[in-house]
N, C-alpha and C positions, 0 to 999 in steps of 0.2 A: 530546298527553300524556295518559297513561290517568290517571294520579291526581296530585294538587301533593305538590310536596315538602316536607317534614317540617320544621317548627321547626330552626332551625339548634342544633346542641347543642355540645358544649367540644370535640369530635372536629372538627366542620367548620371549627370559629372559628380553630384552631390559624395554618393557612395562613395566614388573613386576618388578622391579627394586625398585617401587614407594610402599613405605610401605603403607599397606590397609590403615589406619589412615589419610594418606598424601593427598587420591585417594579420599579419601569421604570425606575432610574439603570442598572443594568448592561445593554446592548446586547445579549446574551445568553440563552440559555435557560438559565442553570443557576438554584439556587434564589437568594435572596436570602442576604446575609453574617448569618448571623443577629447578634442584638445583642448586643453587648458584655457582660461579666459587669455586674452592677448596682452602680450605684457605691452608697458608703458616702454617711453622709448628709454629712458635711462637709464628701466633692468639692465635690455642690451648693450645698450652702449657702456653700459657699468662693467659689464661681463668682460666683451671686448676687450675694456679696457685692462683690466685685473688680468687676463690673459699674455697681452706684450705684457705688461712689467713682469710678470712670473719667467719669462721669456728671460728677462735678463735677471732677476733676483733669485730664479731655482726659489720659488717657495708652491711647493707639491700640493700644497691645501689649497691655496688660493685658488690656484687651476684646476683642481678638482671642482672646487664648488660653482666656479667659472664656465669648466664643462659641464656640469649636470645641470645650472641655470640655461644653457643654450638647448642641450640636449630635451628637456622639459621644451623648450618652445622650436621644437628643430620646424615643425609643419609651417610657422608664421616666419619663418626665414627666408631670404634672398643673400647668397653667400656671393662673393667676388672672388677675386683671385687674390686680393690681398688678402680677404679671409681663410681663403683656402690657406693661402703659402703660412698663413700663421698658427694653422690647425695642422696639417703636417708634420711638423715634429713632435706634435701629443701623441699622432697617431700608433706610434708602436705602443706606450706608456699604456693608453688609454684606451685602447680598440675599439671597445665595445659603445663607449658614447663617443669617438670622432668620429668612427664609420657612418654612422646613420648619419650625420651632416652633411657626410662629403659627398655621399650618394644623392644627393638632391642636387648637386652640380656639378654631376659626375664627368661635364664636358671638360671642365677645369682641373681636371687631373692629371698629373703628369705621365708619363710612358711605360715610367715604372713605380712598383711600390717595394715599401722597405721589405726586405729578406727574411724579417724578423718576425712582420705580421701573422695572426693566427689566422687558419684555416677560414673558418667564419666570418670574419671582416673582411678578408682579401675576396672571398667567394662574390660575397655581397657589392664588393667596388669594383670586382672585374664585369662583375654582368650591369653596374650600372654603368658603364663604361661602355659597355656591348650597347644596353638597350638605348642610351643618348645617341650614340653613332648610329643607328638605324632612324632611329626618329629623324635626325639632322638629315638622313639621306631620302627622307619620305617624300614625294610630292608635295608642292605645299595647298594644295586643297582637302590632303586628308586630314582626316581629325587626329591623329597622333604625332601631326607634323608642328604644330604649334611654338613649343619650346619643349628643350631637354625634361626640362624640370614636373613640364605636366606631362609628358607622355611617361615619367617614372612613375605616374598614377596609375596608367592603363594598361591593360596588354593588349598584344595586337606588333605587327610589326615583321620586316624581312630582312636578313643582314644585305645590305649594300655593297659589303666592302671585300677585301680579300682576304684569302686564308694564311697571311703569314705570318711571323713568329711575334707581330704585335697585334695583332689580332687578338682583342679579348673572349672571344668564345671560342677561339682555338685553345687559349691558357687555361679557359675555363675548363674547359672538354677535358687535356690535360691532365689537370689538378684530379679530377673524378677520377680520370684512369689512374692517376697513383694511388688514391686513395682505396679504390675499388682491389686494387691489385695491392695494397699492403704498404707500399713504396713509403705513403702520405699516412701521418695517422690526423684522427679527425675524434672527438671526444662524440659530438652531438651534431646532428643534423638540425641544430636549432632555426630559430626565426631569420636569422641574418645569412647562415647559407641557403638555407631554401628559397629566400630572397633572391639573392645575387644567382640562383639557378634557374630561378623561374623568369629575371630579366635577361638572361641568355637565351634561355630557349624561345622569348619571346623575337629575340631576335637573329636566333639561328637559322640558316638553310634547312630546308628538309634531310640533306644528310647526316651534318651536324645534334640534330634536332633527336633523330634516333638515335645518336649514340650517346648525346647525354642523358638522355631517358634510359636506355637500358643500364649505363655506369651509375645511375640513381639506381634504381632498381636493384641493381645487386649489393650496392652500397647499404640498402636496409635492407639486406638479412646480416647486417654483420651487427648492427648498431641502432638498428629499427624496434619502432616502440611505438604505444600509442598513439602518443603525443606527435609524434614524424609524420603517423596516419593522420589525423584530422588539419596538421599544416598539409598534407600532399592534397586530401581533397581542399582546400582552400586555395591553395595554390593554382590546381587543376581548373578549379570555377574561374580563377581571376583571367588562365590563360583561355580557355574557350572562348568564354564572353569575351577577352581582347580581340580577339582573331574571326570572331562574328561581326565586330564594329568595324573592326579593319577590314571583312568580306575578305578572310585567309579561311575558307572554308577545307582548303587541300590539309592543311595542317590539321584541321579536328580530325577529317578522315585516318591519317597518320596517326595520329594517338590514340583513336578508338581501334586500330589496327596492331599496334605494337603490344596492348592489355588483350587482346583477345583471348579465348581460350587455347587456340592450337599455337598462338606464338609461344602465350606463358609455358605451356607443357613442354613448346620446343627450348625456350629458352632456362628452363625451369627456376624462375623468378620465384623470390619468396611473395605472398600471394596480396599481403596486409595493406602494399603503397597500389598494387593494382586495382583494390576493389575502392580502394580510396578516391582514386584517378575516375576509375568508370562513375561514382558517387559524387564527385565532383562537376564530371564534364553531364551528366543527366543536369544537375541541377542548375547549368550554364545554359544548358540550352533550353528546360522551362523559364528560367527567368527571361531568357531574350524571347524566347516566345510571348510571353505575357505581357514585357516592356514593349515590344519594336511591333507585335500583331505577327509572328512570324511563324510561317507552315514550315516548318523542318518534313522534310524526309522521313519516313515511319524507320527505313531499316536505318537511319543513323544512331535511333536512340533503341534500337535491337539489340545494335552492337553492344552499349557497353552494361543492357540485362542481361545479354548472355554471361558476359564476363563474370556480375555478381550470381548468378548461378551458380557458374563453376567455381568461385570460390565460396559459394555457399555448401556445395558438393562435397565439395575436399573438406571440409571444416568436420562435419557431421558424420565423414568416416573416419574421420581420426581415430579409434577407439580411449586410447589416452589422453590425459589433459596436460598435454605440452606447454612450453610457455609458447611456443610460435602460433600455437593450434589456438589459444586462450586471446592474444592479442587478433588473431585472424577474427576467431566469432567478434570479438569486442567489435572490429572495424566493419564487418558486414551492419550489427545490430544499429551501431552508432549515424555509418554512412545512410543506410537506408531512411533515416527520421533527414536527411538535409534534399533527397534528390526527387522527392513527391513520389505518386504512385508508382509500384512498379508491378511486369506482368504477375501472378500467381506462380509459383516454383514449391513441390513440395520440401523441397531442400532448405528454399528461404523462410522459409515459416518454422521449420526444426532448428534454424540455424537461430533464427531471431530469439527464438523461446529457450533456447541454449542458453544465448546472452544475457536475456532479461532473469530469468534467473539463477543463474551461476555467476554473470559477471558483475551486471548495476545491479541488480537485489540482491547479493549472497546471505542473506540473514541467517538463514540456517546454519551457515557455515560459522558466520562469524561468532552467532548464541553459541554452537559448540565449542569453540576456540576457549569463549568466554568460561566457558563450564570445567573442560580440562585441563587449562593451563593454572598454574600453579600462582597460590594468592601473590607472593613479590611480580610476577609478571603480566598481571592485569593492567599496568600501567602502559607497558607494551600494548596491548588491545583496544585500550580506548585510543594509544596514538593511529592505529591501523582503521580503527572505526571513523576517527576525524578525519583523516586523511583520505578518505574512501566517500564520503559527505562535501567533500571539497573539490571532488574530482570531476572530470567532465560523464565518467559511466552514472555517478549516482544522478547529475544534474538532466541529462537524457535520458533520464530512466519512465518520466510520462511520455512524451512522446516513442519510444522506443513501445512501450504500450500500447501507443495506436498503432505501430507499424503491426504488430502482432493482430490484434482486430482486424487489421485493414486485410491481412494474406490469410485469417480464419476466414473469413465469409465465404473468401473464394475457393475454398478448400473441400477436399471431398472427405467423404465417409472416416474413411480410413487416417487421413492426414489429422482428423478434427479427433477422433480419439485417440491420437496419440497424444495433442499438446494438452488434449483436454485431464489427460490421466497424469501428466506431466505439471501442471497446474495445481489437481488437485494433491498430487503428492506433496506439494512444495507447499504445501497450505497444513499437513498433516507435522512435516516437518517442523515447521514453524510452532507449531503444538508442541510436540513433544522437546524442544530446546528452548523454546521459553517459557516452557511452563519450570525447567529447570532451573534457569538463567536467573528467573523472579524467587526459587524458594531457598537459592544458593548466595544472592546478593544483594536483595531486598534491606534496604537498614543499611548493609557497610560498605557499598558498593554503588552509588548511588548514580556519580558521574556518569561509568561504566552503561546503566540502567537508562539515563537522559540521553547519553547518545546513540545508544542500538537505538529506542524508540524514536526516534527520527527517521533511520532507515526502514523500523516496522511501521509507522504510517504509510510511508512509502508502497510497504508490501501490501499493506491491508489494501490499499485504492486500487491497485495494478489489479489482483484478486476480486474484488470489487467490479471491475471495469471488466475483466476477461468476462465473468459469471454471467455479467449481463448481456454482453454479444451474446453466451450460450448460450443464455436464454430466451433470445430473440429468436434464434436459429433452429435452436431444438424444442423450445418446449411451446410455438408457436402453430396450431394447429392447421393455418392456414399455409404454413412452408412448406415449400416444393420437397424437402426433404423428408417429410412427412414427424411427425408428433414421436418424442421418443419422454416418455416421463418418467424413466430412470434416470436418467441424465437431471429432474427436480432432486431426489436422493441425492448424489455427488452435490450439486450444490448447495446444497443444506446444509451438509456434512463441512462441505469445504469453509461454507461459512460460521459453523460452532468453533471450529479448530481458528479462526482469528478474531474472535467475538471479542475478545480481550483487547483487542488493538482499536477497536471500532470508538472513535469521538464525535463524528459527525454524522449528521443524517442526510444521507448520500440520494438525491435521487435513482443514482445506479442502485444503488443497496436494494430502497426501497421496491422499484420496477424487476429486479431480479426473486426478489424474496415472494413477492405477489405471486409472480409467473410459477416460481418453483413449488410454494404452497396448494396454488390452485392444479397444479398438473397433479402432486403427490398425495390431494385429497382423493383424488378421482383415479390412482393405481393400487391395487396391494403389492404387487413387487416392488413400487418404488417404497410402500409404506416400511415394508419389510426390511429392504436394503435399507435402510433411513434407522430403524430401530435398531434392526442386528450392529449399526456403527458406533452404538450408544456405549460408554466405556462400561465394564461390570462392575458390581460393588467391589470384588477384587482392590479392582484397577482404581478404586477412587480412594479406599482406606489406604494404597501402599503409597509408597515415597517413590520415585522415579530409579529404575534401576539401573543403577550407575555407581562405579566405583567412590565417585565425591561424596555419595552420600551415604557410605557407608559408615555405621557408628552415630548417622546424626538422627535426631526425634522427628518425625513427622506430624505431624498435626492435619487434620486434612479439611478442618474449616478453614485453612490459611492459606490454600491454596488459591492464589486471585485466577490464574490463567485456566485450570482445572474449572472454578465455580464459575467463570465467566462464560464457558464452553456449555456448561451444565445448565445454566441458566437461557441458554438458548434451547438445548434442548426442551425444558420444560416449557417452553413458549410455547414452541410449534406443535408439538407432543399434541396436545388438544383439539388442534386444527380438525385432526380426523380420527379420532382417539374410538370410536364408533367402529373402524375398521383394521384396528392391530388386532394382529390374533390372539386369542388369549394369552396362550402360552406366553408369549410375547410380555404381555401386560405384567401376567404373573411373576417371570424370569427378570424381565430390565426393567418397566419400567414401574414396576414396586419399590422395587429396590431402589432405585435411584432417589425416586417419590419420597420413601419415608426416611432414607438417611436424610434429606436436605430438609425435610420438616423439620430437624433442629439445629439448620446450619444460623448463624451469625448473621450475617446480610437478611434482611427482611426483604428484599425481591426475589429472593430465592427460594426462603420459604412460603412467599405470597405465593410465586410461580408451584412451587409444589400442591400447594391446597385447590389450586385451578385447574389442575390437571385431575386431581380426584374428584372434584366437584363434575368436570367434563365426562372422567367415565363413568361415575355414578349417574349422569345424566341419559348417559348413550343405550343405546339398541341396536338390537337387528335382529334378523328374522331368521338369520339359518345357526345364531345359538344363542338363542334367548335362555336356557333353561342355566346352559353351561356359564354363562355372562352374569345371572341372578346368582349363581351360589359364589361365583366369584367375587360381585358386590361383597356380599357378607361377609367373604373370609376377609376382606380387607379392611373392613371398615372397624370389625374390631380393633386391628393395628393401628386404624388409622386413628381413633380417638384417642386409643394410648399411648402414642407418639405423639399426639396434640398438646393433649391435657400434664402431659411431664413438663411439657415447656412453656405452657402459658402460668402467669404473666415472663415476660422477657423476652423469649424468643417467637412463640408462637403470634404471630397476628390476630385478635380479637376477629376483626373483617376476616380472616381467612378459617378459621374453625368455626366462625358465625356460617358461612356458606357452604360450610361441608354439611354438619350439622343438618342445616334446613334441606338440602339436597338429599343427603341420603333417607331426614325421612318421607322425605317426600316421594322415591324411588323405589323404597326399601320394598317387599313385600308385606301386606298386612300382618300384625305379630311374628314381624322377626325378630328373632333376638338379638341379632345385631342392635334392633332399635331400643331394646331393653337396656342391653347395655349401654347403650346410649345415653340414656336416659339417667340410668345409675349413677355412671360416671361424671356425668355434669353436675349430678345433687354431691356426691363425695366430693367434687372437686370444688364446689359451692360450701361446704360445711369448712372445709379445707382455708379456704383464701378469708371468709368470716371469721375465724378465728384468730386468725393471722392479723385480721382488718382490726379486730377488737384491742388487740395490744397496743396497733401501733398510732391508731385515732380515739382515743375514746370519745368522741362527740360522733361517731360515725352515724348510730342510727338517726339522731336529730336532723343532722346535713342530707340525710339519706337522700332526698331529690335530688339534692343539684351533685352527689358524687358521681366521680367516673371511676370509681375503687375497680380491680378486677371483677372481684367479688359479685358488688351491682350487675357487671356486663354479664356474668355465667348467668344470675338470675333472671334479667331482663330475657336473657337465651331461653332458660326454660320457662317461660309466661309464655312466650310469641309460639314456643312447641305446643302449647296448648289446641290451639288453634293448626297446629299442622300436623301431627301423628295422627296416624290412623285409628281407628273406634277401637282396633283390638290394643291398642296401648294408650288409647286415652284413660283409662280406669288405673294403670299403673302408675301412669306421669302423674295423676291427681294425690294417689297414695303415697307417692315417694313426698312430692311436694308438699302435705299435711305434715308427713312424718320431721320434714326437715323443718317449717316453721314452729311446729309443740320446740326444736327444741332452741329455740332461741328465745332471749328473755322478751317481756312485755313490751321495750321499745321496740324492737326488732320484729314481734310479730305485728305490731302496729302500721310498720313503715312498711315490710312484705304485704300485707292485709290492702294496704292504700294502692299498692302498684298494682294487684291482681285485681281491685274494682276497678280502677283504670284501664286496665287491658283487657275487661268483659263488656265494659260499658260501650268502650269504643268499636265493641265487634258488633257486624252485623250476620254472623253466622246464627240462626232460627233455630238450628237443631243441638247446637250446643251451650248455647245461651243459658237457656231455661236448669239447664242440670249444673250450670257451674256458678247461675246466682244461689243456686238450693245448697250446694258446699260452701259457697263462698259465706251462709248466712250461717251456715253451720262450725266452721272455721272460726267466724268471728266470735260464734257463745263458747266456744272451747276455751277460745283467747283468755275469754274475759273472766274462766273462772282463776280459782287462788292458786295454783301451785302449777308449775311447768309441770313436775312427776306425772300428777293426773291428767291435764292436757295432752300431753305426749301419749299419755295411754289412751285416750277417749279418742282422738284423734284416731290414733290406729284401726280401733275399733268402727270409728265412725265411718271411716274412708273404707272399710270392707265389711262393714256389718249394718250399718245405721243408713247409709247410702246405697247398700247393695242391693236391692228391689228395684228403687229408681234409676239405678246404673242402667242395670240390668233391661227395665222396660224402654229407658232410652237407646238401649243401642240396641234392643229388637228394631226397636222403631225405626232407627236408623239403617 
């Protein structure tokens, strides 16, 4: 430390204000509940008062509500000795709200305490009892010398006095040693003893000082638990930071000595309160750095990374998941989000990534719990889901995120594909148990469904957030690591499998998606890995294979978490649809293509018609021939899977742009474009008939309808003008043959849209030939009987016109 730190002044005191006790009931990192508005005088003196007469009338309510009124305001108290002598005899009754009062005037206590007191309250008044008698014996120019009451605030501090049998941190010491040793039992290491330990040691000798530390220390493995962990690092911060203000610098050394690696192995300490300790005293000593301006020593804060190493070490070989091994990962993942950066350890990065998804995100666990357990004990499930939502793992679970980022960057090769494959697993998971979760509990389950998705937000961001570090990392062609665009594929993949979770539009999202699309336009192995991950038609018509759903009906347009996954797919699919290999196109994503062209959701089958529209668009040079006949074969499918479903399912917009794309693509006189062509007038004579029954004013309104019907039509007018010369003669024929047969309104109102749609064209070359039918069309119209029409028509369109067809598309 290049200089001591400064007289504590009203800026630093604010914190410490919060008596230790106060600061470590919540299991938590957030801050303490601050106190209550200050009561008036008459609560108190009301309380007081109700207190003596209870004294002499034995009425147990009064005094209750007596003490919990004081208790409630213990921070705004200044207690006497006549207060104390009249709280004393609640104290065995009451423990847990007399103790906290008396500890604030712990100099007013008497010698001894009752026999009868529990562990915890006694713990708690013996060390305020230790840490007033060192304060009292302080210089009085230090800052912890002021009164009892505010040095109960602080730590910091040296015992003055002597080791004999009144000695409160000899009692104290004591007490651990039976407890530790079995003598003592002790339920929890809650808030009030770790209190009344942590005012001991602040006032212990250096020898002392060790041995109540290691009597802790074996004390939680007997009885140690989370919650123990995140009071011991709080604990830890409050004692450091005492002992830097008080310039007890010998004692940090001491305690970053006692957690180290070769003591812990010597002493072989259960590992959860040491790494808590080391996460503690780091974050004691950035904060007095940052408050006081102060240079610590680099190997001081060596010491207690080494420690979380080694217990980052041990965690990560456990092979099994213990409960000792399970709470150990939790306190490394949890501690490391309170004590700021720490060095790079591949251990610590495997260990965090352990935690973050096994212990604050277990989703996948929990979706399968949900799936297998049996309908009466789902009730059981949502209590374990709420409970887990409340807990301080789930509430850590974003920052616990960034600790994971912050040890990826600095990670090498080898360490980043581990957590990276570790990740993406946990993303697949997540697929395959709630897509189960949703088709097993959707409708009667609901609760169940509202509270996982809390935790699956959760996941979706964490997943989210990692993707994008990789993608800064890996798919950044500028990184020293150099450009890896497989690494785009995994996050593609990773993000179809939680598509379903996704509500907001994340900048991370979006800066990940960018990066991974532009790396996997410009790879074929990543295209390839990207496609081969696409589920097979198999896989999208079966039901999940699992005993639950054995005997039940599957439906596979009802699948949200499946067509949510799918529908990513088909987004990005397009991106570089130009560069899947055939095969490819042919095998998955056809298939996928044409089952969701009649799926329920309209972005799905929009998404479908866009991806055909894209490969029917696409090219390349090294198989154009094999890509052409491929077009073809599809495109037959594809209008017949179109046209089943329009109107209802199919998008007008989305078979309008298939449509016009393929023939726009097609080769000249393909017969894919024939049947194209076909198929729209059948389906046109189809939806007319249909339109006839159920409007009969339709041809009248004919302009202003938006009938199906109209839109097929209006489809083949606009094809006029875009097939090719060797199917313009067909499109005109079928079109003749379809107006002969519809009655005189109908050819009337057809006759009006197609001079409209000639008149507005400026195409030279086929102008001239389609006013010469279109003049021709109208004398058919207007003779007497549809029979003869229809037949002259026929005749006309291939015999009466066939000269001038003919010298037109020479000409052409």
């Amino acid at each position: 430390m290049a200089t001591p730190p400064p007289r504590r002044g009203p800026a630093a005191g604010a914190a410490s204000a919060v008596p230790l006790a106060d600061n470590l009931e919540s299991a938590t990192f957030a801050p303490p509940l601050p106190a209550p508005p200050p009561p008036s005088p008459a609560t108190i003196l009301s309380a007081w008062s109700r207190l003596r007469d209870t004294t002499s009338s034995s009425a147990p309510a009064d005094a209750l509500a007596a003490l919990e009124t004081l208790h409630l305001h213990r921070r705004a108290l200044r207690l006497s000795s006549a207060h104390v002598a009249l709280l004393l005899p609640l104290l065995p009754l009451h423990p847990r709200l007399v103790a906290p009062l008396l500890a604030a005037s712990a100099h007013l206590l008497p010698a001894s305490l009752p026999a009868s007191l529990p562990t915890s309250p006694r713990l708690l008044l013996l060390g305020a009892r230790a840490f007033a008698r060192s304060a009292k014996d302080l210089p009085s120019g230090s800052s912890l010398g002021n009164s009892a009451s505010t040095a109960m605030n602080r730590g910091g501090g040296e015992s003055a006095i002597g080791h004999d049998d009144d000695d409160p941190v000899v009692a104290v010491r004591r007490m651990l040693k039976d407890v530790e040793l079995g003598g003592q039992s002790i339920d929890d290491l809650d808030h009030l003893a770790l209190a009344g330990i942590g005012y001991t040691l602040a006032a212990s000798d250096e020898v002392q000082f060790r041995r109540i530390f290691v009597s802790l220390f074996r004390i939680c493995r007997r009885i140690g638990n989370l919650d123990v962990g995140v009071r011991v690092l709080k604990l830890v911060e409050w004692l450091v930071m005492g002992f830097v203000e008080s310039r007890k610098m010998r004692k940090i050394q001491v305690l970053f000595e006692m957690i180290s690696p070769e003591k812990c192995e010597g002493e072989d300490y259960v590992l959860f309160p040491i790494v808590m300790a080391a996460c503690g005293g780091l974050r004691a000593l950035r904060v007095a750095s940052a408050r006081y301006r102060l240079n610590f020593d680099p190997q001081l804060k060596e010491a207690p990374e080494r420690t979380i190493q080694f217990a980052a070490e041990k965690a990560v070989s456990e092979g099994r998941r213990s409960a000792d091994q399970r709470v150990l990962v939790q306190c490394v993942a949890l501690g490391l989000t309170q004590c700021g950066q720490v060095m790079f350890h591949e251990s610590v990065l495997q260990c965090v990534c352990m935690g973050l998804l096994k212990e604050l995100l277990p989703l996948p666990d929990m979706l399968r719990m949900s799936v297998e357990s049996a309908e009466a004990n789902l009730v059981e499930v949502v209590k374990v889901v709420n409970q887990h939502l409340n807990s301080v793992l789930f509430k850590e679970a974003g920052p616990v995120t960034g600790v994971l980022c912050n040890q990826y960057s600095y990670a090498g090769d080898k360490a980043k594909n581990f957590v990276e494959t570790c990740v993406w697993e946990y993303a697949h998971e997540i697929y395959c148990h709630l897509r189960a979760a949703v088709l097993l509990h959707r409708g009667k389950q609901d609760d169940l469904l509202t509270a996982i998705d809390k935790i699956a937000e959760a996941s979706f961001l964490m997943v989210v957030v990692f993707a994008a570090k990789v993608a800064k990392h890996r798919l950044n062609p500028k990184s020293s690591e150099g450009f890896q665009p497989e690494v785009a594929a995994r996050i593609l993949v990773a993000f179809s499998c939680v598509e379903h979770l996704r509500r907001l539009r994340l900048p991370e999202y979006t800066e990940a998606v960018r990066r991974a699309v532009l790396a996997y336009q410009e790879n074929a192995a990543a295209i390839s890995l990207f496609i081969e991950s696409m589920p097979s038609y198999t896989e999208l018509t079966s039901k999940p294979d699992l005993p639950t759903f054995a005997g039940t009906t599957y439906i596979w347009h009802s699948d949200e978490v499946q067509t949510s996954r799918i529908l990513f797919y088909l987004r990005v699919v397009p991106t570089a649809v130009g560069l899947i290999p055939l095969h490819m196109i042919r095998d998955k994503v056809a298939s996928i293509m044409f089952l969701y062209l009649q799926h329920s959701n309209e972005k799905v089958t929009s998404a479908s018609h866009s991806v055909m529209v894209s490969f029917l668009s696409s090219g390349s040079d090294t198989d154009q021939d094999d890509r052409a006949a491929l077009k073809e074969q599809l495109t037959f499918y594809y209008i017949m899977r179109s046209l089943e479903a329009y109107p209802g399912v199919t998008p007008f917009d989305g078979i309008a742009s298939g449509v016009a794309t393929l023939v726009r693509n097609l080769p000249a006189g393909s017969a894919a474009v024939f049947f194209c062509i076909h198929s729209l007038v059948v389906k046109a004579k189809d939806l007319c008939e249909i339109a006839k029954v159920q409007n009969k004013s339709l041809w009248r309104s004919w302009e202003e309808s938006t009938d199906p019907c109209k839109k097929i039509l209006d489809l083949l007018l606009r094809l006029i003008f875009l097939v090719d010369i060797q199917s313009f003669p067909y499109l005109l024929k079928e079109l003749a043959e379809f107006m002969a047969l519809l009655p005189k309104e109908g050819q009337d109102a057809l006759l009006n849209d197609m001079h409209a749609h000639v008149a507005e064209s400026d195409d030279v070359t086929r102008k001239p030939v389609l006013v010469s039918w279109l003049q021709s069309l109208s004398y058919i119209s207007s003779q007497s009987s549809n029979s003869e029409s229809r037949s002259k028509a026929a005749s006309l369109s291939v015999a009466s016109d066939e000269l001038s067809l003919n010298r037109t598309m020479a000409r052409l």
